[in-house]
C-alpha positions in Angstrom: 5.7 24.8 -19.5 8.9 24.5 -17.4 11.5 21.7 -18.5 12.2 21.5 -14.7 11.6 18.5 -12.7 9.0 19.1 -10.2 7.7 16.6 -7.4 4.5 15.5 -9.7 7.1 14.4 -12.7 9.5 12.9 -9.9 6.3 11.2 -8.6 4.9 10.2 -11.7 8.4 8.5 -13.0 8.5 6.7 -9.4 4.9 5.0 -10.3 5.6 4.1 -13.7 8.8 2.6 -13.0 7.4 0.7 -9.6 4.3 -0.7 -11.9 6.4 -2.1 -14.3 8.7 -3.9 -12.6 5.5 -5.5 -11.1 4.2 -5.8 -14.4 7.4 -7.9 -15.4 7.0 -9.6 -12.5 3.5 -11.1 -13.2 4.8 -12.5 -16.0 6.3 -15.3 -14.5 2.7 -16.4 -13.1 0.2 -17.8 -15.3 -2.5 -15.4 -15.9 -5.3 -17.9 -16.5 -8.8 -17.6 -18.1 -12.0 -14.9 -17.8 -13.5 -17.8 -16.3 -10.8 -18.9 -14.0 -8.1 -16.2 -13.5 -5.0 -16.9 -12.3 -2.5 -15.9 -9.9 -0.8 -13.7 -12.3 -4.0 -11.4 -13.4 -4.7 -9.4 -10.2 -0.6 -8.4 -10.0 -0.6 -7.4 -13.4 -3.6 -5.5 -13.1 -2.6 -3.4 -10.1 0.7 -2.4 -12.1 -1.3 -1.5 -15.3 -3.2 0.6 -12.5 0.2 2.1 -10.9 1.5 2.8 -14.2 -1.9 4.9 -15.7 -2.0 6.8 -12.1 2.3 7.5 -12.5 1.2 8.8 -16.2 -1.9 10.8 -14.8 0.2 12.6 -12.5 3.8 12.9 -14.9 1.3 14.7 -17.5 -0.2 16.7 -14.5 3.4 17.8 -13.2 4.5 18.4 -16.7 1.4 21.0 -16.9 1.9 22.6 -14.0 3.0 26.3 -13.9 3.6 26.7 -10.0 6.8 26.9 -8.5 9.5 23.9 -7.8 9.7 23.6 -4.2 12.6 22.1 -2.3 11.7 18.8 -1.2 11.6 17.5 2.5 11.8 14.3 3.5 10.8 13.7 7.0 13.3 10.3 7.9 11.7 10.0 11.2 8.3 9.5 9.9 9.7 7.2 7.0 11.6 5.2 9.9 7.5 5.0 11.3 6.2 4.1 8.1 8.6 1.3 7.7 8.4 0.1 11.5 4.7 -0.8 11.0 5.4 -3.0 8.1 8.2 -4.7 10.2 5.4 -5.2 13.0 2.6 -6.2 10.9 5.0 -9.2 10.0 5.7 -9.7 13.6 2.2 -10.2 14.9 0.2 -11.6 11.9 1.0 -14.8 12.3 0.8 -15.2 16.1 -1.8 -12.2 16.9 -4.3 -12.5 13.5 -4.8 -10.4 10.7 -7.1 -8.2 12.8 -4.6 -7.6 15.8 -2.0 -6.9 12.9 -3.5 -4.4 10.9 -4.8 -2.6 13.8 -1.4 -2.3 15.0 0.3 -1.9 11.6 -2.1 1.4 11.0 -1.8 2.7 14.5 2.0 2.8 14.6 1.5 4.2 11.0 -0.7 6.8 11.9 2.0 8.4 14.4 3.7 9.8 12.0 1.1 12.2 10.5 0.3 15.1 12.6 -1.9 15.8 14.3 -2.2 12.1 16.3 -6.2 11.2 17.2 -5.8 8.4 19.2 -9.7 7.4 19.1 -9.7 7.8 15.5 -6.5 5.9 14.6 -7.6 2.7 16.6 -11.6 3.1 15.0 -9.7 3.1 11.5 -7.6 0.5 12.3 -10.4 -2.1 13.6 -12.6 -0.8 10.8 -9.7 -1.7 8.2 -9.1 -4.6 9.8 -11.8 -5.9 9.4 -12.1 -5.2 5.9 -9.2 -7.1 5.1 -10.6 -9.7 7.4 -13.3 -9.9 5.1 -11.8 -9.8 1.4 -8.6 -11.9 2.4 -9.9 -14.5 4.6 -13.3 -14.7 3.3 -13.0 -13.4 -0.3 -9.7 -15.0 -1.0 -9.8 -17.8 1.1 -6.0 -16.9 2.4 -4.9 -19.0 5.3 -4.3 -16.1 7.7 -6.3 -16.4 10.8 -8.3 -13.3 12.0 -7.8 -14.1 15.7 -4.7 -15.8 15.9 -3.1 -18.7 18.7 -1.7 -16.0 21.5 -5.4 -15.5 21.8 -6.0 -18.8 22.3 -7.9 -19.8 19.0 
């Protein structure tokens, strides 16, 4: 076993410390009941979640035999990554969450390789949708699916 760092350990470091400052974070909401959970349970519970997957993959780094690679970090595709988030906050409120997560996970999607434009928009209806469906429906958040440019 190699005392190295490797990207898995990096990784798995990056989760653990991402989940719990979440975790810290959800402490400042109540958490509520079984029966009537509150807005602090569901944060709390996707850090617990972050911080077993960052141990999952620190043990799974800290196992591995193969060789450290040199890290690349594409900035042009970060630059993407982080201009979908930017738009999705744009349009959401004027365009729906539909039109925004379409749009979000098409500008997204340009920055893997190799670009299908047919399959990037079908993803990006069928997702949202989904979120159409647990946040709006499920959730009962006040976003609207089709927003006011589109006249509704």
């Amino acid at each position: 076993m190699s005392s190295r760092l490797n990207a898995d350990i990096i990784a798995g470091l990056f989760f653990i410390l991402v989940g719990t400052c979440f975790l810290v974070g959800s402490f400042e909401l109540p958490f509520g009941s079984f029966r009537r959970i509150g807005p602090g349970a569901f944060p709390a519970l996707v850090a617990v979640g972050l911080i077993a997957m960052g141990l999952v993959v620190f043990v799974s780094g800290r196992r591995s035999t193969a060789k450290i690679a040199p890290a690349h970090v594409h900035i042009q595709k970060v630059f993407v990554i982080i201009a979908s988030i930017i738009v999705f906050g744009l349009i959401v409120r004027g365009g729906g969450l539909l039109l925004a997560v379409l749009c979000c996970s098409f500008i997204a999607a340009l920055a893997s390789r190799p670009f299908e434009f047919a399959k990037m928009v079908l993803y990006g209806l069928a997702l949202g949708a989904i979120c159409s469906v647990v946040f709006i429906k499920g959730l009962g958040m006040s976003v609207p699916i089709v927003g006011p440019w589109f006249g509704s």
